[in-house]
N, C-alpha and C positions, 0 to 999 in steps of 0.2 A: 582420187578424191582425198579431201584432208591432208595435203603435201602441199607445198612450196618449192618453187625453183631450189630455195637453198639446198631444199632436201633430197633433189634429184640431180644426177651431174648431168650436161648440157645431152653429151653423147645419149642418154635415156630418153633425153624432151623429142620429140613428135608432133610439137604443134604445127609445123611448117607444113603438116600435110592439109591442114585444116586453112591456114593461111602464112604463105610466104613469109609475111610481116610479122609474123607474130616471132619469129626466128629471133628478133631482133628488140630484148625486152632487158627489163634492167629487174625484173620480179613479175613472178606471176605466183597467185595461190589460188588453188581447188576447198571449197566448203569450207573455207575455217573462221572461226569468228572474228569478225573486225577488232575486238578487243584483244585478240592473241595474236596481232601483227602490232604491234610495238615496236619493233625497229625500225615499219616503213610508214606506218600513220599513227595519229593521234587518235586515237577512241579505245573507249569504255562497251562499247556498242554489243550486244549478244547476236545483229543479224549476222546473216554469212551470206556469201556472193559466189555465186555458181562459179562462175570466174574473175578472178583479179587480175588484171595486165597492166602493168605498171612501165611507163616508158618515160613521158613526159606528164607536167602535172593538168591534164586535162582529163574531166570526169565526162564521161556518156551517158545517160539515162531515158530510158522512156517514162520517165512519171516529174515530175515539178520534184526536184531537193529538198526545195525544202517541206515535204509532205515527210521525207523520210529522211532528216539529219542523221548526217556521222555520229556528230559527237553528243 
């Protein structure tokens, strides 16, 4: 929790156990606030996201976006 890919070398990552695919990510971050990922998105935002998997630019959600904008 509160880590990011950057912050872990690949050899430590374990997601593959959870899902194969997920081996295969360009960023993932645990609990950290959308406003302190500045390198990979654009927001000011205070939520946090249980998990961030970043591959391609497609977003998942179970609730309508725009209920809960980024930015």
């Amino acid at each position: 929790m509160r880590f990011t890919s950057d912050d872990i070398p690949e050899s430590q990552q374990n997601l593959w156990m959870i899902d194969e695919r997920l081996t295969f990510h360009t960023f993932i971050a645990s609990d950290k606030r959308l406003g302190a990922l500045e390198n990979v998105i654009d927001s000011d935002s205070d939520l946090r996201g249980d998990v961030l998997i970043f591959d391609e630019n497609i977003v998942f959600a179970d609730e309508d976006p725009s209920e809960h904008p980024i930015n």
